[in-house]
C-alpha positions in Angstrom: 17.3 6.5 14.7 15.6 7.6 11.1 16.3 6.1 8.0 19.5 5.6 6.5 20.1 7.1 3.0 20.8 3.9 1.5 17.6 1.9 3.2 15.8 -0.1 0.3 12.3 -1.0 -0.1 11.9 -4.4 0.0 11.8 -4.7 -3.7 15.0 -2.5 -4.3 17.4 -4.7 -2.0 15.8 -8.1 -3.5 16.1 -6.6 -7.1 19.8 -6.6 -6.6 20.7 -10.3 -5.8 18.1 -10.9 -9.0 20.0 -8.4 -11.5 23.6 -9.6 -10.4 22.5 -13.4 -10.6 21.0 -12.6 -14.1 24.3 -10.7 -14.9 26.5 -13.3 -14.1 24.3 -15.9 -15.9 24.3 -13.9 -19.2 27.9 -12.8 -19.0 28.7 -16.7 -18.3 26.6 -17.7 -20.8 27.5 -15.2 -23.7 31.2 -16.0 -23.1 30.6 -19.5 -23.3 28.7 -19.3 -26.7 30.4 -16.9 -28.4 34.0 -16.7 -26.9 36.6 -17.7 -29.1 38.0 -20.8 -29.1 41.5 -19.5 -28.6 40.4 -17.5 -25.4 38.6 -20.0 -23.7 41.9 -20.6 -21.1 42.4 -17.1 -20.9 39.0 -16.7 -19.9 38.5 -19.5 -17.7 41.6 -18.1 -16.0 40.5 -14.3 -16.1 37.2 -15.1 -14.6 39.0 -17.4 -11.7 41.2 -14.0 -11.3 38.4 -11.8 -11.3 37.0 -14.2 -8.0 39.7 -14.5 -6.1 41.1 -10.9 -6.2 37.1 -9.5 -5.0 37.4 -11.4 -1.7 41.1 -8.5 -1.8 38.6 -6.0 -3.1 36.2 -6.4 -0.5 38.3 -6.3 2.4 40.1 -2.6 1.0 36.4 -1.6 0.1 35.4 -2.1 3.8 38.6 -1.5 5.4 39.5 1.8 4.1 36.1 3.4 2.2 34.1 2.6 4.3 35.5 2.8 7.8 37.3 5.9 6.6 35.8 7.8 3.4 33.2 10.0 4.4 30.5 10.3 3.3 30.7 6.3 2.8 31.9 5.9 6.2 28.7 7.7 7.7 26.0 5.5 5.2 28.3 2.2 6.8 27.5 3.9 10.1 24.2 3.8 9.7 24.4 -0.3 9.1 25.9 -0.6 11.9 23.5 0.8 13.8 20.7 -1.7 12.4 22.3 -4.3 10.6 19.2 -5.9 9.9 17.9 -2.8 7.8 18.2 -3.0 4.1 20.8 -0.7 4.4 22.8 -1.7 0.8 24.9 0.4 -1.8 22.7 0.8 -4.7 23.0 -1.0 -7.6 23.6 1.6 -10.3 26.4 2.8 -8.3 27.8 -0.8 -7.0 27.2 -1.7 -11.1 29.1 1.6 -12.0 32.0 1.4 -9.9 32.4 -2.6 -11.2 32.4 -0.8 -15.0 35.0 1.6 -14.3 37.0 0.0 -12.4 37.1 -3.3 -13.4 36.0 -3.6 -17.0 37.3 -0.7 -18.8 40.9 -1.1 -17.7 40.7 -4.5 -18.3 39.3 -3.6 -21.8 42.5 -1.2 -22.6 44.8 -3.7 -21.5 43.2 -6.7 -23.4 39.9 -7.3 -25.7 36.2 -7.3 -24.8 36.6 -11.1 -24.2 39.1 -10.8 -21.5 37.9 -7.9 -19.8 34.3 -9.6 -19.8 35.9 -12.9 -18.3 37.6 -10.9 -15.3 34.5 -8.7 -14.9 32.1 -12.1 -14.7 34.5 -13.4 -12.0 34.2 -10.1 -10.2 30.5 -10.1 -10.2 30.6 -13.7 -9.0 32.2 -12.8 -5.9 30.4 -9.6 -5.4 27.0 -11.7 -6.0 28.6 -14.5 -3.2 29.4 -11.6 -1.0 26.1 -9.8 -1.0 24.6 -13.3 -0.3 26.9 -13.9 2.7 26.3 -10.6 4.1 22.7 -10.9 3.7 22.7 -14.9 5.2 24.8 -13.4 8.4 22.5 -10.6 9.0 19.3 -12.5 8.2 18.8 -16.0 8.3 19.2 -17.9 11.9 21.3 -20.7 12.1 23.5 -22.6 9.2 26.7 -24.9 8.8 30.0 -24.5 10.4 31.5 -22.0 7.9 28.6 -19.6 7.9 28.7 -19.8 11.7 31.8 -18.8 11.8 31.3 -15.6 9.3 28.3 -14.8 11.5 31.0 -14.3 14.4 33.7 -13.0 12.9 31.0 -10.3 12.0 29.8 -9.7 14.8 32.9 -9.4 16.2 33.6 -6.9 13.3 30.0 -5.0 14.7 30.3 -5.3 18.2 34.4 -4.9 19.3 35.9 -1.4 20.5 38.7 -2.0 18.3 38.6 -1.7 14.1 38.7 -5.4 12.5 37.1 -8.5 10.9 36.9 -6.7 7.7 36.4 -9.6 5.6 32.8 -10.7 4.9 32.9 -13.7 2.7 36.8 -14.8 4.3 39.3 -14.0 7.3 42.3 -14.5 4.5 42.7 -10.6 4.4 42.5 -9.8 8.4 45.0 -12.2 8.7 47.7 -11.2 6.3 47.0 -7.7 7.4 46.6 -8.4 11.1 42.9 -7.1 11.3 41.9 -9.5 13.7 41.2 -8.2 16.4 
C-alpha cells in the first residue's frame, strides 16, 4: 500500500506533540499571570470543562467524521491499514478546527479570558489524546490502564463490527453502546 496523504516525516508528527505541549504551557501560563483576579474560578472551571467535554469530542470526531465523512473517512482508512505509520491530521488544520470551533464561540459568548480557559482545557486533552494514541500504537508494554486502551483499540482496529471509539476512555462507547 503507498503512502497515505496524511503520513508525516518524522519531524512533522514529533513537531506536533512539541507545539501543543508548548501551547498549553503558554496558554496556562499567560492565564495564570495575567488573568484577572475575578476570573480565576471561572477559568479554573472553564479549562476543567474544556477537558472533560474533549474525551465527548473525540469520540463524535472518530465515531461520525471519521468512520463516516469522506474524504476523512478514507485518510482514517489508510491508518487503519498501518497504524504504526505516522499517519496524523496535521497541525494547521487540527489547530484550526480547535480556533473555530472552540475558541471563537466561546469568545462571543464570554471574554478572551474565558474562551482561552476552555480552549487550554481542550488542548490538554487533545495533547493527552495524541499521546495515548501514539503510546498504544508505539510503545510495547505499560500499566494496567494503558493495557487496557491498547485492547480496547485493537478491538476498535481489528473487529468486523464498528466500535471502541474512545481512545483516551470507554465512557462514550458505553453510554452510547459502541462496545462491541
Amino acid at each position: 500500500m503507498g503512502r497515505s496523504a496524511l503520513e508525516h516525516s518524522k519531524l512533522a508528527y514529533r513537531a506536533d506533540f512539541v507545539i501543543y505541549a508548548l501551547a498549553v504551557v503558554l496558554i496556562a501560563a499567560t492565564l495564570a499571570a495575567a488573568g484577572p483576579g475575578t476570573e480565576r474560578a471561572a477559568m479554573a472551571a472553564l479549562t476543567a470543562l474544556g477537558l472533560l467535554s474533549w474525551s465527548l469530542l473525540e469520540y463524535v470526531a472518530h465515531r461520525f467524521i471519521l468512520h463516516g465523512l469522506p474524504p476523512f473517512s478514507g485518510w482514517h482508512a489508510d491508518h487503519h491499514a498501518r497504524p504504526t505509520a505516522l499517519i496524523c491530521t496535521p497541525t494547521l488544520l487540527s489547530a484550526s478546527l480547535i480556533l473555530a470551533l472552540v475558541f471563537l464561540p466561546a469568545l462571543l459568548l464570554g471574554n478572551v479570558w474565558r474562551a482561552g480557559a476552555l480552549t487550554l482545557g481542550v488542548l490538554a486533552g487533545y495533547l493527552t489524546y495524541s499521546c495515548v494514541h501514539h503510546a498504544i500504537h508505539h510503545w510495547h508494554g505499560g500499566g494496567k490502564w494503558l493495557l487496557q486502551r491498547k485492547h480496547c483499540h485493537a478491538l476498535h482496529h481489528h473487529s468486523e463490527k464498528s466500535g471502541y471509539f474512545g481512545v483516551t476512555t470507554s465512557f462514550w462507547d458505553t453510554v452510547f453502546r459502541t462496545l462491541k
